[in-house]
C-alpha positions in Angstrom: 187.7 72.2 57.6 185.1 70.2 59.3 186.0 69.2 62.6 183.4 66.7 64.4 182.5 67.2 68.1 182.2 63.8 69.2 184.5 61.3 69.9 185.7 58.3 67.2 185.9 56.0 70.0 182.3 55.8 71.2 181.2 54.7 66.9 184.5 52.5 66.2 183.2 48.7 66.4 186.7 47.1 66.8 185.4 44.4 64.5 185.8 45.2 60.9 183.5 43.4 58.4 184.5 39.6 58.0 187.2 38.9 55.7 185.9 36.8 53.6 183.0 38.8 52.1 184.3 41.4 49.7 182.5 45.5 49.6 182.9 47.9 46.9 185.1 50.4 48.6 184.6 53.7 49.3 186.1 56.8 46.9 189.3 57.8 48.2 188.0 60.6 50.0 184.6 62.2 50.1 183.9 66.0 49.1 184.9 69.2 50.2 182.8 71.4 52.4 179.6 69.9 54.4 176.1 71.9 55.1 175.6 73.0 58.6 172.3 71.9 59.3 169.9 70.3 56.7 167.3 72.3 55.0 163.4 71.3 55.5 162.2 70.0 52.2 165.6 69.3 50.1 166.0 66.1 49.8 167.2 65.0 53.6 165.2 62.4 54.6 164.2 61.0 58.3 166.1 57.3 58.9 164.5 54.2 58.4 165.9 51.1 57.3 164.2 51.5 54.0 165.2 54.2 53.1 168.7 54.1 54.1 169.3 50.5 52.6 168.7 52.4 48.8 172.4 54.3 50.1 174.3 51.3 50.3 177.8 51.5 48.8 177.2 55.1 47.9 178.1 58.5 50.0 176.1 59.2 52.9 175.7 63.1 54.5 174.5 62.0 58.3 172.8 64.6 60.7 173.2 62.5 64.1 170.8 63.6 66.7 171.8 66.0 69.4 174.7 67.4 66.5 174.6 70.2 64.3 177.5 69.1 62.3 176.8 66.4 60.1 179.4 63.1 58.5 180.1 61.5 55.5 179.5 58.1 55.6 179.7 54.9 53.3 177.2 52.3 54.1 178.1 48.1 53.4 175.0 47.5 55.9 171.7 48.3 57.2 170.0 45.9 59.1 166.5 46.7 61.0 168.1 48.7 64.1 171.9 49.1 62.9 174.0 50.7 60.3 177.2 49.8 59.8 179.7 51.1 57.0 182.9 53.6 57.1 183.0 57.0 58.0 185.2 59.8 56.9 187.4 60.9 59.8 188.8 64.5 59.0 191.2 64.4 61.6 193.3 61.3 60.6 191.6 61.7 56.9 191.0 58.1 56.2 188.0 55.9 56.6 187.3 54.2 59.6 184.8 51.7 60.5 181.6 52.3 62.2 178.0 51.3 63.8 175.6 53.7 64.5 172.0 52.6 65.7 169.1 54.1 63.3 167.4 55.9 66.0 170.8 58.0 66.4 170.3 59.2 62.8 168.5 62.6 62.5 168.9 62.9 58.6 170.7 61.6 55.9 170.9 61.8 52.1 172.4 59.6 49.8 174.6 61.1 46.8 
């Protein structure tokens, strides 16, 4: 099982997305079994906001920098510095809210 090596509290914003606007939700859980470290040249991209708006509502795989294990993720926004979405917590195995600035983001891939 993948257990991640930093803590939830730093990436929780306490300040889920307004009520009134409604987001496709994420699956119930994502898939079994992460990569360690992404492969040069398969399909794991760099972060920009470009790029990672086309992942919106769909699974995410994020590399953050300075970690060798990476996260799934579910994106509802990407603005020019931040992204903000859920992100699959293996220990409590639920979703939980998140922001992450862009520049943290080594690679990602959408699926």
């Amino acid at each position: 099982m993948f257990e991640s090596p930093y803590s939830y509290q730093a990436e929780i914003d306490q300040q889920p997305p307004q009520p009134g606007r409604r987001y496709p939700a994420p699956p119930p859980r994502p898939p079994v079994g992460l990569p360690a470290t992404p492969p040069p040249g398969h399909g794991y991209v760099p972060a920009d906001p470009r790029s990672l708006r086309r992942c919106l509502y769909r699974l995410v795989l994020i590399w953050r920098r300075g970690s060798r294990n990476p996260y799934w993720a579910w994106l509802i926004a990407v603005s020019r510095n931040v992204v903000s979405g859920y992100r699959w917590s293996q220990r409590r195995n639920i979703w939980v809210y998140f922001t992450i600035n862009i520049n943290e983001i080594r690679y990602f891939q959408c699926y």
